[in-house]
C-alpha atoms as an extended CHARMM CRD file, in Angstrom:
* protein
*
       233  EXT
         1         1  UNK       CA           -204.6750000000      241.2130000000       37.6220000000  PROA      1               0.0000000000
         2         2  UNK       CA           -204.3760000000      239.8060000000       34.0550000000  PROA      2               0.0000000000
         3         3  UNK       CA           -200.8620000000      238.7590000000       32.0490000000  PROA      3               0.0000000000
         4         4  UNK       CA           -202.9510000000      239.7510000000       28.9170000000  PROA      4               0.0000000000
         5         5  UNK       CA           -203.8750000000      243.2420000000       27.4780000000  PROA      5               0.0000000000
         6         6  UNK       CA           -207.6620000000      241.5150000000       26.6940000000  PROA      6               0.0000000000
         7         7  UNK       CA           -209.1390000000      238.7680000000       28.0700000000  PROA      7               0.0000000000
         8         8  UNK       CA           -207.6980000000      235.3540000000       26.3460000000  PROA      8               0.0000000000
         9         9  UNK       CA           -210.0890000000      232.7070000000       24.4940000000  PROA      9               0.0000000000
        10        10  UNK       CA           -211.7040000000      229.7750000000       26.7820000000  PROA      10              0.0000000000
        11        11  UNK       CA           -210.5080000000      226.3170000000       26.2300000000  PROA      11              0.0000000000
        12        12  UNK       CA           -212.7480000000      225.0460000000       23.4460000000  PROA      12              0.0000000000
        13        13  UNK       CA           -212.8630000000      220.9830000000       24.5940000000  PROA      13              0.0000000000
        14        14  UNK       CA           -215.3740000000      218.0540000000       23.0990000000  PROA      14              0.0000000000
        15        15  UNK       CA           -217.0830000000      216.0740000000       25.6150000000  PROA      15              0.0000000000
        16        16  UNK       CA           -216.0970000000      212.2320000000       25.9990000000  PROA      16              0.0000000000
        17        17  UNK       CA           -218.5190000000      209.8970000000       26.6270000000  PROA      17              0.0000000000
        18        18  UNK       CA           -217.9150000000      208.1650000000       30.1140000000  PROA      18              0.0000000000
        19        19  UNK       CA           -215.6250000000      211.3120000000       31.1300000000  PROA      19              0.0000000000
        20        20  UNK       CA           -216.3130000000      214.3970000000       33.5490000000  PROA      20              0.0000000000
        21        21  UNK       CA           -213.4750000000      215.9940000000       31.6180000000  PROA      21              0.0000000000
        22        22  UNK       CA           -213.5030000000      217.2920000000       28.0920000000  PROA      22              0.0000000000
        23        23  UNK       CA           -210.8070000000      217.0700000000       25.3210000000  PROA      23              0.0000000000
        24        24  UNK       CA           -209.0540000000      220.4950000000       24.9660000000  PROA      24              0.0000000000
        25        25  UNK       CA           -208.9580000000      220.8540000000       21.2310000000  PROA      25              0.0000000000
        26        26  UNK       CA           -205.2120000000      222.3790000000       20.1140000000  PROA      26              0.0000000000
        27        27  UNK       CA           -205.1770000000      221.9080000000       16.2680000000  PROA      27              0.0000000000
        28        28  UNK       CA           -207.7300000000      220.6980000000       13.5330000000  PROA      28              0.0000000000
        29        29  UNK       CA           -206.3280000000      218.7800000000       10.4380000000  PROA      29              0.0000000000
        30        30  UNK       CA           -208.4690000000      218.1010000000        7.4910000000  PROA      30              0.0000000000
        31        31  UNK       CA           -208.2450000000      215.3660000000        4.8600000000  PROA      31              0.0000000000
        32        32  UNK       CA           -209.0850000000      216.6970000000        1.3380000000  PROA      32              0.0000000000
        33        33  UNK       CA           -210.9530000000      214.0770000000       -1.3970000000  PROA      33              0.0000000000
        34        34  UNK       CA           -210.4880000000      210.7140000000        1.0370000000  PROA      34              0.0000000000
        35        35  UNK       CA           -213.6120000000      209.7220000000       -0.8000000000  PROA      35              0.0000000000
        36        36  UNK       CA           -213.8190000000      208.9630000000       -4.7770000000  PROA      36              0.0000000000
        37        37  UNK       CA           -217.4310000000      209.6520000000       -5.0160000000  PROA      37              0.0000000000
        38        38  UNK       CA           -217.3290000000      212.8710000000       -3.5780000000  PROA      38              0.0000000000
        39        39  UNK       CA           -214.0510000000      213.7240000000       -5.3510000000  PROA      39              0.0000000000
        40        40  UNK       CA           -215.8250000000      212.9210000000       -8.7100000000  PROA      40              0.0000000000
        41        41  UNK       CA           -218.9560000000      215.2290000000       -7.8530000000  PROA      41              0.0000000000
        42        42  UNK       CA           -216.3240000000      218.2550000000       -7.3170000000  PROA      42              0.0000000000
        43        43  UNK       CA           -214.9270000000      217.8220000000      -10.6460000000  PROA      43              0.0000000000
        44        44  UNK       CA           -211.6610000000      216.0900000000       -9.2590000000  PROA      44              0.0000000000
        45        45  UNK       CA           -210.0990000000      212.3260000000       -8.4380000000  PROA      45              0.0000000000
        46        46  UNK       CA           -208.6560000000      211.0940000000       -4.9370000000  PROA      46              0.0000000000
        47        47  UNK       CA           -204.5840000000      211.5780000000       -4.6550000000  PROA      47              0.0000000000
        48        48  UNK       CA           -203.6760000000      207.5300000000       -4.0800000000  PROA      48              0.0000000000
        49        49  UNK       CA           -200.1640000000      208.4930000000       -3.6430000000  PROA      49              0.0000000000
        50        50  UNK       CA           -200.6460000000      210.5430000000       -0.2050000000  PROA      50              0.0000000000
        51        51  UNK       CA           -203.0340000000      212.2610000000        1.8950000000  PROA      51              0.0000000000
        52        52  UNK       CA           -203.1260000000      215.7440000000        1.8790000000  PROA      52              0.0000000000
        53        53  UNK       CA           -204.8500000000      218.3500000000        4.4180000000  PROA      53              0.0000000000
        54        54  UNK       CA           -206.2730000000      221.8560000000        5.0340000000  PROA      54              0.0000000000
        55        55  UNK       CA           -206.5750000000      223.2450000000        8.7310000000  PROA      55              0.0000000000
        56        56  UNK       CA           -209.5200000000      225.0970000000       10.3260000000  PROA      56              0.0000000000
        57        57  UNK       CA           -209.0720000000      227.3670000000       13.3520000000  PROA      57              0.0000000000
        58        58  UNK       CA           -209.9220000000      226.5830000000       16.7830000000  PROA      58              0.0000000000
        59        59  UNK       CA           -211.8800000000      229.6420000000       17.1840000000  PROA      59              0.0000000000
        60        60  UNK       CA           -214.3260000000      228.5760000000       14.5740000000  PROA      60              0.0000000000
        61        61  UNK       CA           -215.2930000000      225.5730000000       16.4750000000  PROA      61              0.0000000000
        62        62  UNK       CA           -218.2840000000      224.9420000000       17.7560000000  PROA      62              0.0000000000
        63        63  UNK       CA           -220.3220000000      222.3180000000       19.5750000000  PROA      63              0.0000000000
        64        64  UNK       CA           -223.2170000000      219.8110000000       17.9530000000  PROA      64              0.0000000000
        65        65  UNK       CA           -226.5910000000      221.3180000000       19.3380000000  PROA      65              0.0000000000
        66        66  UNK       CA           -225.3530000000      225.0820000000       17.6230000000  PROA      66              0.0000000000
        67        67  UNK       CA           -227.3040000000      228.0270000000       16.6480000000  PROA      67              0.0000000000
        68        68  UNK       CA           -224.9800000000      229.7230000000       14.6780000000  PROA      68              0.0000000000
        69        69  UNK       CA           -225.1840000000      232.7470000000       11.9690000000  PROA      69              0.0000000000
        70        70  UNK       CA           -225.0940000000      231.8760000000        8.1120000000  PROA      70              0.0000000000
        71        71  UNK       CA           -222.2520000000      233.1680000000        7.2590000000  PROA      71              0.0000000000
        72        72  UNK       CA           -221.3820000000      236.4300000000        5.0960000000  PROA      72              0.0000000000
        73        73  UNK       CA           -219.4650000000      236.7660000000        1.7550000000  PROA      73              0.0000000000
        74        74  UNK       CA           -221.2850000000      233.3790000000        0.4830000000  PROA      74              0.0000000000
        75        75  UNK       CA           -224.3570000000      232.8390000000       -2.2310000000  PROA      75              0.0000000000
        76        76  UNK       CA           -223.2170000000      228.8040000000       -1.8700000000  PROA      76              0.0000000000
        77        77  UNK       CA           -222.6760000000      227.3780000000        1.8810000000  PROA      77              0.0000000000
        78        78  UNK       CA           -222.3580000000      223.6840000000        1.6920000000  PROA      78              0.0000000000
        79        79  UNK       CA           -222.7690000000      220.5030000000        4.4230000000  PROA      79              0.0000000000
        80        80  UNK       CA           -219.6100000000      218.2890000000        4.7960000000  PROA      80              0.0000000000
        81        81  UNK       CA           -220.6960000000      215.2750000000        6.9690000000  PROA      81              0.0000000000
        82        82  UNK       CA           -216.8160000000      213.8510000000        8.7300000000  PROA      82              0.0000000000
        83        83  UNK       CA           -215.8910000000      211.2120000000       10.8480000000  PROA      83              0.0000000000
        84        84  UNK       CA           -213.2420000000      212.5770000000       12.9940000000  PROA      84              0.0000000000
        85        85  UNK       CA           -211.1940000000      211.3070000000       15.1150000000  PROA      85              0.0000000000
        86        86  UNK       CA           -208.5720000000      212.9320000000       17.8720000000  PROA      86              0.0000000000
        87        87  UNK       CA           -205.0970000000      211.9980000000       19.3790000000  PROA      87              0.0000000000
        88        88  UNK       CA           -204.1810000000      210.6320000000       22.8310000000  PROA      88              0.0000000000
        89        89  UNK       CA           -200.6200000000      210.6200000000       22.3310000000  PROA      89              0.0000000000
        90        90  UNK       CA           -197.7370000000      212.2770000000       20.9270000000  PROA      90              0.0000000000
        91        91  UNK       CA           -196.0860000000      210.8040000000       17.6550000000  PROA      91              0.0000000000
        92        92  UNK       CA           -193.4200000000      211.7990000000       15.2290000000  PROA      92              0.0000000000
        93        93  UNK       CA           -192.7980000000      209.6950000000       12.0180000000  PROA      93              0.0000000000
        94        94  UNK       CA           -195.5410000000      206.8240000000       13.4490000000  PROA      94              0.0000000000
        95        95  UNK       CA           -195.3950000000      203.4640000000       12.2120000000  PROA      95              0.0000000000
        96        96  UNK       CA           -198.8410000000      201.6500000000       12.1470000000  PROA      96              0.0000000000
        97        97  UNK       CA           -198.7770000000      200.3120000000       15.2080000000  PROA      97              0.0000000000
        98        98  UNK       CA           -197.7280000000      203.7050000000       17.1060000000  PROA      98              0.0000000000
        99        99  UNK       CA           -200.5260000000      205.7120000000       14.5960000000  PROA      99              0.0000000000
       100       100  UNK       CA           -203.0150000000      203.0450000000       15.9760000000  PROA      100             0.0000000000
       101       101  UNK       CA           -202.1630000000      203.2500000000       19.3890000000  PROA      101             0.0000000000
       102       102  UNK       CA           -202.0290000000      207.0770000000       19.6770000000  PROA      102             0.0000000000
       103       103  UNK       CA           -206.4060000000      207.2630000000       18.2300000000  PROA      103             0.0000000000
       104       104  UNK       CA           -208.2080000000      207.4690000000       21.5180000000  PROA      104             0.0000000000
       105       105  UNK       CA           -211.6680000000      208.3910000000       20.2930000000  PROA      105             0.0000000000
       106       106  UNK       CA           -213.8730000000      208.7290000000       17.1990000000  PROA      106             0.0000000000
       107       107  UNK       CA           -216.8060000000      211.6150000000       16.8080000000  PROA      107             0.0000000000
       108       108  UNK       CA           -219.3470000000      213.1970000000       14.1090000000  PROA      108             0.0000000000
       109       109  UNK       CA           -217.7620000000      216.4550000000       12.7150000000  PROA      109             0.0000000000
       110       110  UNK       CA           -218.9080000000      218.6540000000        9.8220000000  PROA      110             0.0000000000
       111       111  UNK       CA           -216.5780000000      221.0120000000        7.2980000000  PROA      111             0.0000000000
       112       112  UNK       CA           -218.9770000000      223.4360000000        6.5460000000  PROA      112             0.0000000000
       113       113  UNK       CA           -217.9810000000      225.4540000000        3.5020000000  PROA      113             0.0000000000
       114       114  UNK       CA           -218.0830000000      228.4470000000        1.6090000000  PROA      114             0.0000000000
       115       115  UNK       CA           -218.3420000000      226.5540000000       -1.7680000000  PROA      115             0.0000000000
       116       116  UNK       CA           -217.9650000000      229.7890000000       -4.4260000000  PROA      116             0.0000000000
       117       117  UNK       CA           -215.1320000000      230.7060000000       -2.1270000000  PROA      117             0.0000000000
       118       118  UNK       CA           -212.9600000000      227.6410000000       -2.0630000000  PROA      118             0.0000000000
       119       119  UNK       CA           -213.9140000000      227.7500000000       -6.0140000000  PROA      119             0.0000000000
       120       120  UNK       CA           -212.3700000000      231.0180000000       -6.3800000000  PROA      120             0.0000000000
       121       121  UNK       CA           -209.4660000000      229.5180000000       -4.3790000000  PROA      121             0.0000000000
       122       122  UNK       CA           -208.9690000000      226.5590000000       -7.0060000000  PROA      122             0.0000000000
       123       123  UNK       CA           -209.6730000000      229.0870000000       -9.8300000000  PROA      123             0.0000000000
       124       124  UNK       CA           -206.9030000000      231.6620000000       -9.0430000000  PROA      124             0.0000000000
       125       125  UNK       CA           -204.5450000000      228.6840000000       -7.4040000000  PROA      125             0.0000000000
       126       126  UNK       CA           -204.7430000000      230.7070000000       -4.3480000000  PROA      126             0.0000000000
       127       127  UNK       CA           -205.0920000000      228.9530000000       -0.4670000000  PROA      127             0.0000000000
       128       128  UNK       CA           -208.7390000000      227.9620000000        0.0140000000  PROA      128             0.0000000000
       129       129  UNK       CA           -208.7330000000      229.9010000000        3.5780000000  PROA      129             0.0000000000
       130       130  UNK       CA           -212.0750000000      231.7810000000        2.9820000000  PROA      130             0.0000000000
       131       131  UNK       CA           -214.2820000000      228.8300000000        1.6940000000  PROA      131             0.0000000000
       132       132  UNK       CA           -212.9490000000      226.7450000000        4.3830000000  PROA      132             0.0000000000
       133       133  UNK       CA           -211.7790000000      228.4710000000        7.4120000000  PROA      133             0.0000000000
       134       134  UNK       CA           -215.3650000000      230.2070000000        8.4480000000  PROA      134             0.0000000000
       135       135  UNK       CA           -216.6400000000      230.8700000000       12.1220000000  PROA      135             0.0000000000
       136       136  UNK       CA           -218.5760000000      228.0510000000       13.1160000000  PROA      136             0.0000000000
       137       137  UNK       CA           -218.0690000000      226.1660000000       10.2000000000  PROA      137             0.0000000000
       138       138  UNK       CA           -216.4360000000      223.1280000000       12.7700000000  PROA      138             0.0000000000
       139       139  UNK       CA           -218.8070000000      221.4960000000       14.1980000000  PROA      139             0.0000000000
       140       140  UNK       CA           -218.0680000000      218.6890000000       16.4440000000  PROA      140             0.0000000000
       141       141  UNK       CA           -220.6040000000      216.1690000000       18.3640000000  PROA      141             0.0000000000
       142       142  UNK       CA           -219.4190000000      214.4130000000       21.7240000000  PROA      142             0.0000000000
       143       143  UNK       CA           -216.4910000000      211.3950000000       21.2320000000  PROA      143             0.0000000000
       144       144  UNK       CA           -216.5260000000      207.8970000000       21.3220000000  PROA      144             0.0000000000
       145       145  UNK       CA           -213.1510000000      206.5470000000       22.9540000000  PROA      145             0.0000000000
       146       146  UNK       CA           -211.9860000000      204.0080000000       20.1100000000  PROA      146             0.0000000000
       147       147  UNK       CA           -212.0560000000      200.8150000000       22.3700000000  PROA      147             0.0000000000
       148       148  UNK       CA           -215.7250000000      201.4220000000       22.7410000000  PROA      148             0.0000000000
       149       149  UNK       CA           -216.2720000000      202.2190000000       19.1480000000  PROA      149             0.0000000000
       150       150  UNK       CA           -214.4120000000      199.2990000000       17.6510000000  PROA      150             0.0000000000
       151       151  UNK       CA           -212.7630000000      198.7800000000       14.5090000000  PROA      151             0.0000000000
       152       152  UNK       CA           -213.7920000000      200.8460000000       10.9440000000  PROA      152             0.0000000000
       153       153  UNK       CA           -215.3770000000      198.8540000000        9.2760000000  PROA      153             0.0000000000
       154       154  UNK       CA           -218.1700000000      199.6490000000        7.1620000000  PROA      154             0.0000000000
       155       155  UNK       CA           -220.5440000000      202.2140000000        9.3000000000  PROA      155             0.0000000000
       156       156  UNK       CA           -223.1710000000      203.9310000000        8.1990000000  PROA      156             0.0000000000
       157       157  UNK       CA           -222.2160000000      207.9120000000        7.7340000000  PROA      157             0.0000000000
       158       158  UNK       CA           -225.2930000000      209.9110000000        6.9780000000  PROA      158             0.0000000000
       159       159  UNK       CA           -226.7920000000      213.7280000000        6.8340000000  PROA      159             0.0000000000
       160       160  UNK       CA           -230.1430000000      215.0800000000        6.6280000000  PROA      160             0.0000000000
       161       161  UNK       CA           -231.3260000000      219.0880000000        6.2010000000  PROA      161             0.0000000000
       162       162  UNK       CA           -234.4750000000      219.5950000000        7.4870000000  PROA      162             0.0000000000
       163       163  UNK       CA           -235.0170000000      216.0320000000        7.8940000000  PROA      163             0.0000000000
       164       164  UNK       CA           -234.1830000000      215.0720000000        3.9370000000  PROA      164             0.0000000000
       165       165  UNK       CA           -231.4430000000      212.6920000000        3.2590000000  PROA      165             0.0000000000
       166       166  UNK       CA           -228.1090000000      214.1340000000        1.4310000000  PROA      166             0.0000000000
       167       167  UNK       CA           -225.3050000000      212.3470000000        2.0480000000  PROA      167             0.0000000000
       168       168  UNK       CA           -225.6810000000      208.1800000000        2.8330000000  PROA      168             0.0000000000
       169       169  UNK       CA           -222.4380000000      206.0910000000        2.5640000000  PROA      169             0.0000000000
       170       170  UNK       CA           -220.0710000000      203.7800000000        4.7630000000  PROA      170             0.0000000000
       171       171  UNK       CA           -216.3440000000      204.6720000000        6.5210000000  PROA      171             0.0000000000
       172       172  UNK       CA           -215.2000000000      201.7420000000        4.3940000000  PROA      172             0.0000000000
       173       173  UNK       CA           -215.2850000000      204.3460000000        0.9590000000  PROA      173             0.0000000000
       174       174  UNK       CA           -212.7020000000      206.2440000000        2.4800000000  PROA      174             0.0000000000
       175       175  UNK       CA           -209.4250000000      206.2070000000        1.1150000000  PROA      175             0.0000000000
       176       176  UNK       CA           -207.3250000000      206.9490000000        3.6190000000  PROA      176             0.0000000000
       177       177  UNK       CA           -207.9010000000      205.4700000000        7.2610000000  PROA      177             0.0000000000
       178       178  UNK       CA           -207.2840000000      206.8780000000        9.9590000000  PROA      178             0.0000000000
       179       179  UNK       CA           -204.0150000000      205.4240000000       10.7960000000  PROA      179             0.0000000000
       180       180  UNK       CA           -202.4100000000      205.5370000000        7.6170000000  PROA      180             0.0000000000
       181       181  UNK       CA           -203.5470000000      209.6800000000        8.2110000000  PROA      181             0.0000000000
       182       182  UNK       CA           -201.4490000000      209.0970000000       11.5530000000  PROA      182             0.0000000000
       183       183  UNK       CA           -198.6280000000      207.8390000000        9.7660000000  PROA      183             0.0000000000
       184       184  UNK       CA           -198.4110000000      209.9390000000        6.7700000000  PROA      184             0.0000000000
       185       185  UNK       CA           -199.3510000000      213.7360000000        9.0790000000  PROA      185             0.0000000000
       186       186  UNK       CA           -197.0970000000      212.6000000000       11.0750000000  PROA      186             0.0000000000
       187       187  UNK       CA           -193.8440000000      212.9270000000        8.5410000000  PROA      187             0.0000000000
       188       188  UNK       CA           -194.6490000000      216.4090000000        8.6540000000  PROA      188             0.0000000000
       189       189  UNK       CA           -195.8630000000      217.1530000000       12.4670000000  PROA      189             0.0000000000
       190       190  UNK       CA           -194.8370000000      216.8090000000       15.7610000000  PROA      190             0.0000000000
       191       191  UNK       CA           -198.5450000000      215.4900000000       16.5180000000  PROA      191             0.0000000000
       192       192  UNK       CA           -199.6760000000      215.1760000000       20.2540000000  PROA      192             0.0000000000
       193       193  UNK       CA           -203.3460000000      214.8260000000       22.1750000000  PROA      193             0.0000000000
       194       194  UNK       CA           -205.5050000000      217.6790000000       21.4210000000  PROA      194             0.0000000000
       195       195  UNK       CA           -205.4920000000      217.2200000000       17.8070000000  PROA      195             0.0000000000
       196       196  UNK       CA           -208.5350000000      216.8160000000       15.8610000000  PROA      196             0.0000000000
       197       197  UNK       CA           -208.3620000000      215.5280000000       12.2140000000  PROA      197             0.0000000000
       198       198  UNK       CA           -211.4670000000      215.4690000000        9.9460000000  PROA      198             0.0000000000
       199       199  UNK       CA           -211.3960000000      212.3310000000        7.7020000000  PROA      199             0.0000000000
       200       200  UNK       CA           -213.0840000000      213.9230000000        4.4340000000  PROA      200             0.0000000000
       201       201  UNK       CA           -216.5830000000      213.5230000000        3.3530000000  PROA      201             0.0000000000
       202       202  UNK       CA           -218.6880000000      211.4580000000        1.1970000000  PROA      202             0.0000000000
       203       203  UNK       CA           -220.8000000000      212.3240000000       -1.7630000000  PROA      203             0.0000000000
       204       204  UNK       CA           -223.5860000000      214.2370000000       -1.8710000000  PROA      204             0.0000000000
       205       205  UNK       CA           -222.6360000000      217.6580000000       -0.5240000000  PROA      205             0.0000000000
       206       206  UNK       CA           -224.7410000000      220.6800000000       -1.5370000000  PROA      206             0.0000000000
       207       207  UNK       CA           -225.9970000000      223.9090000000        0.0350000000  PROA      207             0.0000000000
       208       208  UNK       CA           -228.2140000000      224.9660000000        2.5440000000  PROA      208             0.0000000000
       209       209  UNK       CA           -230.2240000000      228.3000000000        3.5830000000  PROA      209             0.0000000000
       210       210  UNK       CA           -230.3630000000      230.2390000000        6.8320000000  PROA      210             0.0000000000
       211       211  UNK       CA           -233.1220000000      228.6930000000        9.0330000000  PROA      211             0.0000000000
       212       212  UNK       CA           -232.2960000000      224.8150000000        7.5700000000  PROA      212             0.0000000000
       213       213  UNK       CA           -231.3970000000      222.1860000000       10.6920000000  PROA      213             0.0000000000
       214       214  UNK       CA           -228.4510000000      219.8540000000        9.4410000000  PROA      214             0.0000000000
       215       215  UNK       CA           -228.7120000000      216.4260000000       11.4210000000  PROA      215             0.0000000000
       216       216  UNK       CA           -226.0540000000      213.5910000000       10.6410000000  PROA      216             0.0000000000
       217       217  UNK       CA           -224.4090000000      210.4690000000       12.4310000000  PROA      217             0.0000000000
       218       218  UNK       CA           -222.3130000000      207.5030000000       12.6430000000  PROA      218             0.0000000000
       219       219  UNK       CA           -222.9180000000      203.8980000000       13.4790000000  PROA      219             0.0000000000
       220       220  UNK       CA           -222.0790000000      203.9140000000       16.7940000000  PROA      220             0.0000000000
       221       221  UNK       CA           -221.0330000000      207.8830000000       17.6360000000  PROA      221             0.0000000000
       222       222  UNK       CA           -223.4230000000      210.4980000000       19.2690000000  PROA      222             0.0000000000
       223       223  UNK       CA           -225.4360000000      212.2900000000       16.3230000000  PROA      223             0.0000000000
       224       224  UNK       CA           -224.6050000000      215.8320000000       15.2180000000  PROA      224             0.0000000000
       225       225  UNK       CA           -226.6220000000      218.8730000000       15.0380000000  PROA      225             0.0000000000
       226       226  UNK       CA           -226.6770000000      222.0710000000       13.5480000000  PROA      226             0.0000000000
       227       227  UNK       CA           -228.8640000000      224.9230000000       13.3210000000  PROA      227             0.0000000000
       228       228  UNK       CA           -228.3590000000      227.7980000000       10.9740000000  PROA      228             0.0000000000
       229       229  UNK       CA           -229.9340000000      231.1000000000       12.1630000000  PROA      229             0.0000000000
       230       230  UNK       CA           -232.6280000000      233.5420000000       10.2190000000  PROA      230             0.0000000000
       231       231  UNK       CA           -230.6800000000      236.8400000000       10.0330000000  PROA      231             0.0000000000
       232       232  UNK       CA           -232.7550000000      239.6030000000       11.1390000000  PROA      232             0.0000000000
       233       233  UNK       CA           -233.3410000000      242.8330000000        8.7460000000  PROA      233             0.0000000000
């Protein structure tokens, strides 16, 4: 007999490379404007004083290979190509060598968004849950553990729709790195292993259609894939 009045979500967990196991996903953190170029295109500038984040659910996770629906309440759905990375152990108030310690593996993630929602968001200075926080709109490709994938340097990060380049830069553009997102997320959070944080995007975001295929990737990390569905009349 069940301990719940309905039956409970499955795990949602991102396959490691080299492991039978997958990584059971508990939060997702997001890093807003870590790169100039894409902060410029969206009308903005990159906060040098701090990081600062947005969360997407766990529910509205989903794996790279996808089929998912476009999504409702939108006339502007954008690609967000992310290098993400997730924890492997628990830190409060890191320094940089705990922050670095506590990365165990690297992966291809987008932040699909509701663009005229977060808009209205930034318009009204109200939270930007609708343009952000959309089922299937996190889309994660299998993980790298970070001993395999080395040290950030300058990687290629890249998407395509329908096969068309949109977004070409390198990790070394970002801001923030990935420790000193450690370090400063972890002031505020009792951070542990199962939590994903997206590291922001590059330029050249824009919108796609149902029945587009977004493809993007990493030097080094499995490629991503998503495929957004034809609604039927």
């Amino acid at each position: 007999m069940s301990d719940y009045l309905f039956e409970a979500p499955e795990v949602f967990a991102l396959p490691v490379a080299g492991e039978a196991l997958g990584y059971p996903v508990r939060r997702i953190f997001c890093v807003g404007r870590n790169y100039a170029a894409h902060a410029a295109e969206m009308g903005g500038e990159v906060d040098r004083e701090a990081p600062w984040y947005f969360t997407k659910s766990v529910a509205h996770a989903v794996l790279s290979g996808a089929e998912v629906d476009f999504p409702p309440g939108t006339e502007n759905y954008h690609h967000e190509m992310e290098l993400a990375f997730v924890l492997g152990a628990s830190v409060f108030e890191a320094t940089e060598a705990e922050a670095a310690a506590a990365i165990y593996a690297y992966g291809c993630a987008l932040d699909m968004t509701r663009r005229d929602r977060q808009q209205d968001g930034k318009d009204n200075r109200r939270p930007w849950s609708l343009g952000k926080d959309v089922e299937g709109s996190a889309v994660f490709a299998p993980l790298t553990k970070a001993a395999e994938f080395g040290a950030l340097a300058a990687q290629a990060i890249h998407l395509e729709v329908d096969g068309e380049t949109r977004q070409a830069a390198d990790l070394s553009e970002m801001v923030w790195s990935p420790t000193e997102i450690v370090m400063h997320l972890s002031r505020y959070y009792h951070l542990t292993a199962g939590d994903v944080i997206l590291t922001g995007t590059p330029a050249g975001v824009g919108p796609v259609t149902a029945g587009q295929v977004i493809t993007g990737g990493i030097d080094g990390l499995a490629p991503i894939r998503l495929a957004l569905k034809v609604t039927k009349s």
